[in-house]
Structure formats: C-alpha cells, structure tokens
LOTIMI-676518 format. One line per field, with one value per residue: residue in three letters; x negated, y negated, z negated of N, C-alpha, C in turn. Coordinates in nm, 2 decimals. Example, Ala and Ser with C-alpha at 12.3 -4.5 7.8 and 13.67 -1.06 7.14 Angstrom:
! residues 2
residuo	[ala|ser]
nx	[-1.32|-1.28]
ny	[0.57|0.22]
nz	[-0.78|-0.71]
cax	[-1.23|-1.37]
cay	[0.45|0.11]
caz	[-0.78|-0.71]
cx	[-1.32|-1.29]
cy	[0.33|0.00]
cz	[-0.78|-0.79]
! end
This chain:
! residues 55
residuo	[unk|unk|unk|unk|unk|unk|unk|unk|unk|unk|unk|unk|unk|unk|unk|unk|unk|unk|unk|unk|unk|unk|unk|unk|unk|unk|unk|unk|unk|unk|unk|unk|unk|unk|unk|unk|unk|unk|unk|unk|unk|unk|unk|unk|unk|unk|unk|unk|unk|unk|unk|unk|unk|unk|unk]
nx	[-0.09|-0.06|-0.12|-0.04|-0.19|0.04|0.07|-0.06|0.00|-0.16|-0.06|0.12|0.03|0.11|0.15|0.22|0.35|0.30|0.44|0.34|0.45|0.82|1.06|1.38|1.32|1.06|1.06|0.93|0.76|0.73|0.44|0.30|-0.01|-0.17|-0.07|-0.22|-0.46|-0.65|-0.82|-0.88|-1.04|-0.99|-1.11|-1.09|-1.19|-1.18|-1.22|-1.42|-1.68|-1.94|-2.28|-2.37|-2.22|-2.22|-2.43]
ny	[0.12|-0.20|-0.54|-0.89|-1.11|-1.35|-1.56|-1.58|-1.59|-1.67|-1.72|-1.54|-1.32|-1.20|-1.07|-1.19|-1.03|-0.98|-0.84|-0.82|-0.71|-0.80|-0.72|-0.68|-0.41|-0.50|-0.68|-0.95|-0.91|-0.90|-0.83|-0.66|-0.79|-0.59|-0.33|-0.29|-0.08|-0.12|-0.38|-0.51|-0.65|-0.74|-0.71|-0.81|-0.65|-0.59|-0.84|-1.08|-1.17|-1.34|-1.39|-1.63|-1.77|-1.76|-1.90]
nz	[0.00|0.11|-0.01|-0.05|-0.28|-0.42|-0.60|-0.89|-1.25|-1.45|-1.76|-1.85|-1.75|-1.45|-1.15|-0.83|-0.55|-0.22|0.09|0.43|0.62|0.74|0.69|0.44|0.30|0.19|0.02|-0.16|-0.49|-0.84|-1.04|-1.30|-1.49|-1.64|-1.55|-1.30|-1.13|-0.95|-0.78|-0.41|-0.17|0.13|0.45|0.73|0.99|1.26|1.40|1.60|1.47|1.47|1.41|1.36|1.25|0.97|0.90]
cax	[0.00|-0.15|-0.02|-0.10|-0.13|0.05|0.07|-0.10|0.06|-0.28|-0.05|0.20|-0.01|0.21|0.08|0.35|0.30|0.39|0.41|0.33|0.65|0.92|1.18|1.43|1.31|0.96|1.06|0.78|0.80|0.63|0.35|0.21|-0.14|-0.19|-0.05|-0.25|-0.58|-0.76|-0.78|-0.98|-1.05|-0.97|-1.17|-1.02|-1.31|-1.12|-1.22|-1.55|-1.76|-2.08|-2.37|-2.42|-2.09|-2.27|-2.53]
cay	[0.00|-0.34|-0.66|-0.98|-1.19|-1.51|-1.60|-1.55|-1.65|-1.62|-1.73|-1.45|-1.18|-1.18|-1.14|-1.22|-0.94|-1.03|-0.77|-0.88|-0.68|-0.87|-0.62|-0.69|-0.34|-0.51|-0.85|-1.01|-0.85|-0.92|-0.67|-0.69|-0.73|-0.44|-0.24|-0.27|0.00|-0.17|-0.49|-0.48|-0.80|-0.68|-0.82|-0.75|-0.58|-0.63|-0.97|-1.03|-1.28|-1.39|-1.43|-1.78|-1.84|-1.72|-1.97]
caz	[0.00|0.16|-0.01|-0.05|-0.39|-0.34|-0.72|-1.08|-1.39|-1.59|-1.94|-1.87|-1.69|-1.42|-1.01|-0.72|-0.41|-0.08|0.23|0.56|0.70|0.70|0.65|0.33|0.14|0.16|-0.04|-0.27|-0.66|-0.96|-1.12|-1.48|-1.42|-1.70|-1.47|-1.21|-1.13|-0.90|-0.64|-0.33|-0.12|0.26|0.54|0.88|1.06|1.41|1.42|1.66|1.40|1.50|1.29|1.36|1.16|0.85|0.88]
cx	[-0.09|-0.02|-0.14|-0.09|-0.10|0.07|0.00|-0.07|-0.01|-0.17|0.05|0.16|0.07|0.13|0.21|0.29|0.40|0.34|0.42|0.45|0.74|1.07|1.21|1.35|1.18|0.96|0.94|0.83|0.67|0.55|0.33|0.08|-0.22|-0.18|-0.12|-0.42|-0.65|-0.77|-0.89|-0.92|-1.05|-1.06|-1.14|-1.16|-1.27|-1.17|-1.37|-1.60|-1.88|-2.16|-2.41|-2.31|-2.17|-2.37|-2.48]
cy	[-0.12|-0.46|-0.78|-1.08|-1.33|-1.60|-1.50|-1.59|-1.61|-1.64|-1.63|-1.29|-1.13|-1.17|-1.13|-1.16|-0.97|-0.91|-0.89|-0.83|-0.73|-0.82|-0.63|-0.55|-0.36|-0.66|-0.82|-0.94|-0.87|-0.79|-0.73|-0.66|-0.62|-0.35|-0.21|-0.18|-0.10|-0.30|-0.49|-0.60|-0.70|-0.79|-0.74|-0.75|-0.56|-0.75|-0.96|-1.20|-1.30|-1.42|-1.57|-1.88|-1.87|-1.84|-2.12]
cz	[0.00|0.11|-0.05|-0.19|-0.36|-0.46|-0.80|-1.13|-1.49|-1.73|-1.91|-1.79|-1.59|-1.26|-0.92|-0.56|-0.35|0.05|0.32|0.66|0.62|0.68|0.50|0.25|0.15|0.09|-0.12|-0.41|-0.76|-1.01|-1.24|-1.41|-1.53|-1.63|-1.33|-1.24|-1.10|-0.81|-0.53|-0.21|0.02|0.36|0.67|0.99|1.21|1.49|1.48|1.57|1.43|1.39|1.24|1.24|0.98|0.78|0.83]
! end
C-alpha cells in the first residue's frame, strides 16, 4: 500500500493518508502514528535525472 502523507498532527500523533486513486473506497483516513511500522521516502526511478541536476 502506496500513500502519500498530506498531514501530521505532531500534538495528537495523528498522520492524514492520501491515495493517488481517485476512487471513493480510496478516500484520505487518519492513522495513529503508534500504529504505524515503518515509512519509506519513494523516489520515482522512471524519471531520466541527470547528474548535472545534483550539482
């Protein structure tokens, strides 16, 4: 499951997930960030980046 954080509520531990499908049974929902394992930063590896950018 790929989402996107589009809120934190560091004083209530709270994060706001957002799908990129726009289909109603993919609406945005709250997590507890207790609840969560792990988070992993995605970098779209499709994309043709040049090294020069870097610089």
């Amino acid at each position: 499951m790929l989402k996107q954080i589009i809120n934190h509520d560091t004083e209530r531990g709270v994060i706001t997930c957002h799908s990129l499908n726009e289909s109603p049974e993919y609406a945005d929902f709250k997590l507890n960030i207790d609840d969560v394992i792990k988070l992993f930063y995605v970098i779209d590896k499709s994309r043709n980046i040049s090294k020069k950018s870097y610089y």
